[in-house]
TORBALUM-995859 format. One line per field, with one value per residue (C-alpha): residue number from 1; residue in three letters; x, y, z. Coordinates in Angstrom, 1 decimal, decimal comma. Example, Ala and Ser with C-alpha at 12.3 -4.5 7.8 and 13.67 -1.06 7.14 Angstrom:
<nodes>
seq <- c(1; 2)
type <- c(ALA; SER)
east <- c(12,3; 13,7)
north <- c(-4,5; -1,1)
up <- c(7,8; 7,1)
</nodes>
This chain:
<nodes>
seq <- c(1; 2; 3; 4; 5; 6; 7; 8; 9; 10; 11; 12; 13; 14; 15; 16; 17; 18; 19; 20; 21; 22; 23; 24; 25; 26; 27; 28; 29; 30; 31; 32; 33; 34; 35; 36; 37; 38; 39; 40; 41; 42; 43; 44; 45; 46; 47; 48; 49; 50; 51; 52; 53; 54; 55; 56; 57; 58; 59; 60; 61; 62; 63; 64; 65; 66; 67; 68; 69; 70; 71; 72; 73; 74; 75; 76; 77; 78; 79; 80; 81; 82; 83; 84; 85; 86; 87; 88; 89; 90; 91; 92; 93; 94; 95; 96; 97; 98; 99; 100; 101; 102; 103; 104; 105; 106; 107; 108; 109; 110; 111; 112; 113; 114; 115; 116; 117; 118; 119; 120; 121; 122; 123; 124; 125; 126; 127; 128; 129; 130; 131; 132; 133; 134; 135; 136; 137; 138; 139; 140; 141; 142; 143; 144; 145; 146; 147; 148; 149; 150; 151; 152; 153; 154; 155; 156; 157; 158; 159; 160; 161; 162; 163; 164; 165; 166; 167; 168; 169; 170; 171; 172; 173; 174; 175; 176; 177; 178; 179; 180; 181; 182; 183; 184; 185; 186; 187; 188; 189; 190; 191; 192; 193; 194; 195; 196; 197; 198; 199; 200; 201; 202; 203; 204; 205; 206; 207; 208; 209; 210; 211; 212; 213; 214; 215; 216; 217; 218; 219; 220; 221; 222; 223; 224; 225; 226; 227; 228; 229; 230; 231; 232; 233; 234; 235; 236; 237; 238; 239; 240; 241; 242; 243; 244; 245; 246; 247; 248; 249; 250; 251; 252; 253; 254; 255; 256; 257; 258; 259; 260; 261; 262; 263; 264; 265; 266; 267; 268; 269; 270; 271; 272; 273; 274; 275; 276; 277; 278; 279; 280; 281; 282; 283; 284; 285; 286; 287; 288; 289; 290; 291; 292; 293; 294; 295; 296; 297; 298; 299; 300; 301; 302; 303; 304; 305; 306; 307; 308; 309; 310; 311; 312; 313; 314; 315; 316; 317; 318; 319; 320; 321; 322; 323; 324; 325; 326; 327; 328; 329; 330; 331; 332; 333; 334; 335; 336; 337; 338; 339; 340; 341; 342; 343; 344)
type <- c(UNK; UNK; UNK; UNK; UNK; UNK; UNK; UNK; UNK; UNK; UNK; UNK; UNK; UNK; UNK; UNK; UNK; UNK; UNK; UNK; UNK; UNK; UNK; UNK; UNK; UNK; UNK; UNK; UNK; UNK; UNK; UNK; UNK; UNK; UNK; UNK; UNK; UNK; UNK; UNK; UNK; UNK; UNK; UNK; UNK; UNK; UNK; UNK; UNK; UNK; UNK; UNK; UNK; UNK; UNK; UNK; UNK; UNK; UNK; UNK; UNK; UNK; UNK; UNK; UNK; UNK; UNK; UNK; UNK; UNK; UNK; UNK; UNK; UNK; UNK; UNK; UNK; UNK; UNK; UNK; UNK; UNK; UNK; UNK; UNK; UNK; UNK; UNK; UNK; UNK; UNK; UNK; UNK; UNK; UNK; UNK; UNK; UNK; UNK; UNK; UNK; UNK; UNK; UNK; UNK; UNK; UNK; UNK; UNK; UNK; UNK; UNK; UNK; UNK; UNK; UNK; UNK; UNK; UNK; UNK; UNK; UNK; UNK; UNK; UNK; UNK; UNK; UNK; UNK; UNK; UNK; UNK; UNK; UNK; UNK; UNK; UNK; UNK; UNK; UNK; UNK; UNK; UNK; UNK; UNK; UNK; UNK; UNK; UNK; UNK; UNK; UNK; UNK; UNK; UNK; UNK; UNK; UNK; UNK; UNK; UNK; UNK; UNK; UNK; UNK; UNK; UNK; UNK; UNK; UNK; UNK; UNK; UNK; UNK; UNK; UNK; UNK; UNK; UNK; UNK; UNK; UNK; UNK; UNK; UNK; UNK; UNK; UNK; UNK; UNK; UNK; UNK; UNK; UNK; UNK; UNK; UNK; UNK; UNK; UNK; UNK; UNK; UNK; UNK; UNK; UNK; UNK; UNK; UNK; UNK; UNK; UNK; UNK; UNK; UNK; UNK; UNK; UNK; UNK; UNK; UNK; UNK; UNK; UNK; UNK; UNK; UNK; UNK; UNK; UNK; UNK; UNK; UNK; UNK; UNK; UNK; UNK; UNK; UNK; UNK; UNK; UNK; UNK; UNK; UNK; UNK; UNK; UNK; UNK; UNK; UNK; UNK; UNK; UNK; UNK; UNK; UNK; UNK; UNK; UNK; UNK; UNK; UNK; UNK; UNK; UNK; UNK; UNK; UNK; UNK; UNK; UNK; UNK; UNK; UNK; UNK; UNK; UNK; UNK; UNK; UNK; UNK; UNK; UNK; UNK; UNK; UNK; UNK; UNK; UNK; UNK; UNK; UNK; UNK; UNK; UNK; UNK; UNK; UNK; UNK; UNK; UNK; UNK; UNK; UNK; UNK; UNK; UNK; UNK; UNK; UNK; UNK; UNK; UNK; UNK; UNK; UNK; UNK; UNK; UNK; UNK; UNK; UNK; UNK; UNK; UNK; UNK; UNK; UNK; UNK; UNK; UNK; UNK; UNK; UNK; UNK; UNK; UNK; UNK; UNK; UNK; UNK; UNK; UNK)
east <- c(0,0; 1,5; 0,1; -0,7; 1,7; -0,4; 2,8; 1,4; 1,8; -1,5; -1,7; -5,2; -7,1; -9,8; -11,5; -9,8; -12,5; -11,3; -9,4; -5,8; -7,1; -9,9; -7,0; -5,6; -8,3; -9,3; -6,5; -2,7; -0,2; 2,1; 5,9; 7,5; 5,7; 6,5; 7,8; 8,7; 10,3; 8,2; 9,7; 8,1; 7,3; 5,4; 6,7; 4,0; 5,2; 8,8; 9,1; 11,1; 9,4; 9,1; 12,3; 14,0; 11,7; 12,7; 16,1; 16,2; 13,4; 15,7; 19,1; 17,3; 16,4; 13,5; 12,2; 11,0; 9,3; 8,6; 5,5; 5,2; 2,7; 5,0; 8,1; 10,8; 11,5; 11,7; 10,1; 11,0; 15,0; 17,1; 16,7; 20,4; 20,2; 17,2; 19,2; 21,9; 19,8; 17,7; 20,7; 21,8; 18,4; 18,6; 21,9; 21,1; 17,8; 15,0; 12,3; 11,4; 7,9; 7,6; 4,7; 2,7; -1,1; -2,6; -6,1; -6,5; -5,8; -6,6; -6,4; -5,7; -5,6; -2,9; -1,4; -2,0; -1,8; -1,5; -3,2; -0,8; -1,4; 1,8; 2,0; -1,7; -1,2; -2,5; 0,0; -0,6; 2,3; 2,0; 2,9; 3,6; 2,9; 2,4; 3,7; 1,6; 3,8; 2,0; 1,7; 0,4; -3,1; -3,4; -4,6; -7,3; -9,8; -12,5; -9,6; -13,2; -10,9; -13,9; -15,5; -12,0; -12,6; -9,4; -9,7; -8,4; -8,5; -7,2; -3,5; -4,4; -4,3; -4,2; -1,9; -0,4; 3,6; 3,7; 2,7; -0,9; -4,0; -6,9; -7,7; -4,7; -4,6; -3,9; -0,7; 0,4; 3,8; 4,9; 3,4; 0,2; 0,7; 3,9; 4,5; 8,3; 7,0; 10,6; 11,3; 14,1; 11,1; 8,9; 11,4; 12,9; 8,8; 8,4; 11,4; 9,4; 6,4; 7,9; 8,8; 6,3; 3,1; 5,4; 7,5; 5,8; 8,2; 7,6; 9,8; 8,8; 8,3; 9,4; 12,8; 14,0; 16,4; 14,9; 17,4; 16,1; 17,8; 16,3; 17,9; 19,2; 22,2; 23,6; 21,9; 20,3; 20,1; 19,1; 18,5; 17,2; 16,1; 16,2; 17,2; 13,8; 13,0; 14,4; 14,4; 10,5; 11,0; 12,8; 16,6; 19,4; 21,3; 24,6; 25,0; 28,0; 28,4; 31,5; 31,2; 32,3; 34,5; 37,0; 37,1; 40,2; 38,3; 35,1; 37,5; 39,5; 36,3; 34,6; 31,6; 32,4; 28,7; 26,9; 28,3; 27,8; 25,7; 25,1; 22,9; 24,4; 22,9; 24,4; 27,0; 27,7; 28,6; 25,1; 24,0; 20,2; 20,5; 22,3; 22,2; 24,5; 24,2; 26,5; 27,0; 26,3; 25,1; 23,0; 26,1; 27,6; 24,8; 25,0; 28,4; 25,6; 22,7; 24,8; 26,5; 22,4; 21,1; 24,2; 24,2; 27,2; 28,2; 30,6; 33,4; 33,1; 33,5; 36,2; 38,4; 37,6; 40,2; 38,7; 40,4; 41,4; 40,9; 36,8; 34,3; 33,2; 36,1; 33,6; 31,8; 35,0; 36,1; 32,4; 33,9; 37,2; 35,2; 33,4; 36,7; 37,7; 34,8; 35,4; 38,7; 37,5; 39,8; 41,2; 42,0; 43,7; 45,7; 46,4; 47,9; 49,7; 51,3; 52,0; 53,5; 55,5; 56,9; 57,7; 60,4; 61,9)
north <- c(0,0; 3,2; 7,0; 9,9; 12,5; 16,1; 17,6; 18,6; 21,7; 24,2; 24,9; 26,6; 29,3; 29,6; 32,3; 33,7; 32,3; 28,2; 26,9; 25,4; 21,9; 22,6; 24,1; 20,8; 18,7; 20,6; 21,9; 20,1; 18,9; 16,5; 17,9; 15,4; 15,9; 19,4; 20,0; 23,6; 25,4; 28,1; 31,5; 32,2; 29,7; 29,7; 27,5; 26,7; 25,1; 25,3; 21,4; 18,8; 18,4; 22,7; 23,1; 20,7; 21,6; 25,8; 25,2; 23,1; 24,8; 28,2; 26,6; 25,4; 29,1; 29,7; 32,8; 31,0; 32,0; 30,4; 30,6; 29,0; 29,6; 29,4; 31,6; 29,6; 26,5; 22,5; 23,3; 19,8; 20,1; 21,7; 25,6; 26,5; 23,6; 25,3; 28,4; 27,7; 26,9; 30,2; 31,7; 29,5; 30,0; 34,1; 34,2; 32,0; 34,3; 32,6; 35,0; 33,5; 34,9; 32,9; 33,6; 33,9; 33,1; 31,9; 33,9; 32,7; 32,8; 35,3; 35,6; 38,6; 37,2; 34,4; 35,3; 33,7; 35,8; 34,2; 36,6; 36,4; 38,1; 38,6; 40,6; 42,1; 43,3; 41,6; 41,2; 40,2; 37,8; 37,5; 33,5; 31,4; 28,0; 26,8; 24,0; 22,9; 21,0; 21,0; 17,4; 13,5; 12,3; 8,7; 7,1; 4,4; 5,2; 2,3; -0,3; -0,9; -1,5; -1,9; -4,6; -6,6; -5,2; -2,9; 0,6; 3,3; 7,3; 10,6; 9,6; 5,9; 2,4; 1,9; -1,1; -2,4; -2,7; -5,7; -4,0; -5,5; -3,9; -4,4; -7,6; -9,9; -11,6; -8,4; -6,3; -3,0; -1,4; 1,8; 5,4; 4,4; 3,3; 5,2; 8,4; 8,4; 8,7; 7,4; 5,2; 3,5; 3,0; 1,7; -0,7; -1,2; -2,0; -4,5; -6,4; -6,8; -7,1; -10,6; -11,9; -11,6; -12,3; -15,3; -16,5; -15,5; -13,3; -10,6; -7,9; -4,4; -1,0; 0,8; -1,1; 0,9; 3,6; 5,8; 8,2; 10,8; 13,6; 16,4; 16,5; 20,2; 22,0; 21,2; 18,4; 18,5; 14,7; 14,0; 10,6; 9,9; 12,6; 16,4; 17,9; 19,4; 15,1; 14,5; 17,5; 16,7; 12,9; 14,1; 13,4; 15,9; 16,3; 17,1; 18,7; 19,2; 20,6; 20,6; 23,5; 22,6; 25,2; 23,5; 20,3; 20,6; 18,3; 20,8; 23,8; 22,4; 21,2; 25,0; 23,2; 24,6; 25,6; 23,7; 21,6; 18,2; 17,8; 15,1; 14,9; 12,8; 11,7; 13,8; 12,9; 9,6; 9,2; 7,5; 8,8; 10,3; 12,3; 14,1; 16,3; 17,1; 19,7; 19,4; 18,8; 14,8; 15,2; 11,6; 9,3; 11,2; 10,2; 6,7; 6,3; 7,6; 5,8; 2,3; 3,5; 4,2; 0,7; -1,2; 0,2; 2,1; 5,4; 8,8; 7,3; 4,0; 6,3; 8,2; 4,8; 4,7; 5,5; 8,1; 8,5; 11,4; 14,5; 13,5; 15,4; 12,5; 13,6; 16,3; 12,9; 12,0; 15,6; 15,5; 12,0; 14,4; 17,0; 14,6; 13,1; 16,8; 17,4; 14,7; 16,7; 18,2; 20,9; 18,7; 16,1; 18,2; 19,8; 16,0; 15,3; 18,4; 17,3; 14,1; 15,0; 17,5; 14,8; 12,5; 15,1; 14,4)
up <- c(0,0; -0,7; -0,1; -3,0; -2,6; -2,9; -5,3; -8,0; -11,1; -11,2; -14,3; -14,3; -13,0; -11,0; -9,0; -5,4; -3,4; -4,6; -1,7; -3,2; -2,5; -5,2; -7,7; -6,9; -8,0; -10,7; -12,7; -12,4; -14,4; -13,0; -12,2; -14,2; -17,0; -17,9; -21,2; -20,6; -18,1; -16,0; -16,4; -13,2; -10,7; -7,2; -4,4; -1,9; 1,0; 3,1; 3,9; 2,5; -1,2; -1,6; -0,7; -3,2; -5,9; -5,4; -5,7; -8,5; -10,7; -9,7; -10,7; -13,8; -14,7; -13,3; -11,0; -7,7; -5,2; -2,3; 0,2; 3,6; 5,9; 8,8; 9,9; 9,0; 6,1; 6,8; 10,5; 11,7; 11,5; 13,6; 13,6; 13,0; 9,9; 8,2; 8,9; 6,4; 4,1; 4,3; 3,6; 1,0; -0,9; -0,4; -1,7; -5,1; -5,6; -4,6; -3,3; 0,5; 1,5; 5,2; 7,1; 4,4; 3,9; 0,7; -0,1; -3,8; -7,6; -9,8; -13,6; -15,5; -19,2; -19,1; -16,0; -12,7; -10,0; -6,0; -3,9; -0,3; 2,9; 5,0; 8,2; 7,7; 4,3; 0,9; -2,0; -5,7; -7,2; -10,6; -11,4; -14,4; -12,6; -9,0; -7,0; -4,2; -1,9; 1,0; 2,4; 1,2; 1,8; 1,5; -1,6; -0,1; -2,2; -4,3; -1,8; 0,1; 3,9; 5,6; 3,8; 5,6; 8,8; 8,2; 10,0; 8,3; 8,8; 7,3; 8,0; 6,5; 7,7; 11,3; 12,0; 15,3; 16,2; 14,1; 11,3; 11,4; 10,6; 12,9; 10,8; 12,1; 8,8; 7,0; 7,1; 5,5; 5,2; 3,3; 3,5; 3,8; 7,6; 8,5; 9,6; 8,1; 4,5; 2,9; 0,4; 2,5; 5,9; 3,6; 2,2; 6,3; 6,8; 3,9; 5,5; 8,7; 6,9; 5,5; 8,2; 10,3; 7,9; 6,5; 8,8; 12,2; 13,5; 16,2; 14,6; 15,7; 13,8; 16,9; 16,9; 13,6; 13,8; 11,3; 9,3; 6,8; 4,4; 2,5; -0,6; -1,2; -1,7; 1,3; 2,2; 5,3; 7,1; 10,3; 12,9; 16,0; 18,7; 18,8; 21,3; 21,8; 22,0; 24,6; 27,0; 26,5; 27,6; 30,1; 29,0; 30,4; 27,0; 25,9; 22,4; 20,5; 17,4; 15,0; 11,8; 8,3; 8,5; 10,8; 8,4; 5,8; 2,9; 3,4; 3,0; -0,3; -1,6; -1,0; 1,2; 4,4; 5,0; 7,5; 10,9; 12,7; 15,9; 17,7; 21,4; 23,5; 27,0; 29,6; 31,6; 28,4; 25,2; 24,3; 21,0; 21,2; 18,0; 15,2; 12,8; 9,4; 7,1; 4,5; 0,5; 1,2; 4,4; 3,3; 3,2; 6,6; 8,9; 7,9; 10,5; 13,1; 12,3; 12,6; 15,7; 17,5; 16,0; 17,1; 20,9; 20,1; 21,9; 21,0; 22,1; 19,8; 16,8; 18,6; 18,1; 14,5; 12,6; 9,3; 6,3; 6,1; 4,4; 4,1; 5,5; 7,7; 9,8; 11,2; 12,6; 14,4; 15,3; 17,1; 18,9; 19,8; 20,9; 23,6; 24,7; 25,4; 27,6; 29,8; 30,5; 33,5; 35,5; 37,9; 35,8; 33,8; 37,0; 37,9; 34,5; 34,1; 37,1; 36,4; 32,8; 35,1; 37,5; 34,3; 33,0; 36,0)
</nodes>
């Protein structure tokens, strides 16, 4: 089972009143399917999908602007992350209008224009083409769920740890029972799917250690907890954070824009989160990932040894920079002087 992702190209015009939904339903064109690049192109939406799309359709050659509802872009990463890349999107063109309401379209001729109210006043943006990247809704429809005795709901099939729905003989995997809508969950789920609808296994959904990236320049890739997470569960955290700028491959490359941060258990090196934003941020949070689902802490990857120059060294100066902190000021009185006593 798999969810219908609400990205699509309006292509149409309809009067201000229409809610975007009903400019959804109405009149689209497919992304994929363009033929023609919009001179002008309207963003709406500041998460994952929106931001990828405005920065390709802008490096392409189009004008883009983008329009998010709320004050600042990708709202579930890591402030200072989506911070880079505000600035990274200013500096390459792209029109940010954050905090932004959506009234309606109007038409003048050919044109589209967004009507947008920001900060109490109403503004007319003049458009080519809108993307509506706003969110997935999943696709159950004419699959007739309850005739199976499968419950279902807005956010789509309801299943249990196991990955069953509430009819034990059915199971469902993918983004139409998951809240991490990825390809590589859905494929993590199937896995578990398999083996417990086949082979009766007792494998568990919560068990996965769920790594995601959002796929612009720099990447922005994240695991585990926030530290938001777990000051909310009630977790004293430690968070350290290492800056692209202090890595020698980022700096020969010309990526020095972004860090590493990891959250770290306070007062240990268990791993409750991280965060990388960096050119291929994607393959640098892998190292992380493995070291969560294996049980590993800081101080594991510490005694790796990293090629180097790589940018993955920012993983291990983040191991470093624990070590460090466990340097407290009287052990480091102690070993000053015991390293005095041994030039004796």
């Amino acid at each position: 089972m798999l969810s219908k992702s609400r990205k699509s190209l309006s292509r149409g015009c309809v009067n201000s009143n229409k809610s975007i939904g009903n400019i959804n339903k109405k009149f689209y064109r497919l992304l994929f399917e363009l033929t023609e690049l919009p001179g002008c192109l309207a963003v709406i939406g500041g998460g994952p999908i929106g931001c990828e799309m405005a920065q390709a359709f802008a490096r392409f050659g189009s004008r883009v602007s983008l329009i998010q509802h709320g004050l600042h872009l990708l709202s579930r990463e890591d402030s200072d992350a989506a911070e880079v890349l505000h600035s990274v999107f200013v500096r390459e063109g792209i029109d940010l209008r954050l905090g932004a309401k959506i009234l309606g379209i109007e038409t003048n001729g050919k044109d589209k224009i967004l009507l947008i109210e920001r900060d109490g006043a109403t503004m007319n943006l003049p458009v080519d083409a809108i993307l509506v990247g706003v969110g997935r809704a999943p696709n159950i429809e004419g699959l007739d769920l309850e005739k199976a005795g499968i419950i279902s709901d807005r956010t789509g099939v309801q299943v249990n740890d196991l990955l069953q729905t509430s009819n034990p003989h059915v199971y469902a995997a993918g983004d139409i029972c998951s809240p991490y809508k990825f390809t590589h969950t859905a494929d993590a789920q199937a896995r578990i799917l398999i083996a417990n609808a086949l082979f009766m296994g007792r494998q568990k959904v919560s068990n996965l250690t769920i790594p995601w990236c959002t796929y612009t320049d720099p990447e922005i890739a994240h695991v585990g907890m926030s530290e938001q997470d777990a000051v909310e569960k009630g977790l004293a955290v430690t968070t350290l954070t290492v800056p692209l700028a202090a890595v020698d491959r980022a700096i020969l490359d010309g990526e020095s824009e972004g860090f590493a941060r990891i959250h770290l258990r306070q007062g240990t090196d268990k791993i409750l989160g991280a965060t990388v934003v960096a050119r291929h941020a994607g393959e640098m949070i892998n190292e992380i990932t493995l070291a969560i689902t294996g049980g590993l802490g800081l101080a594991a990857i510490g005694r790796t040894i990293h090629p180097y120059p790589t940018q993955a060294e920012a993983i291990k100066k983040l191991a470093d920079a624990y070590n460090r902190s466990r340097l407290t000021w009287s052990a480091k009185k102690i070993l000053g002087l015991w390293l005095q006593w041994r030039r004796r």
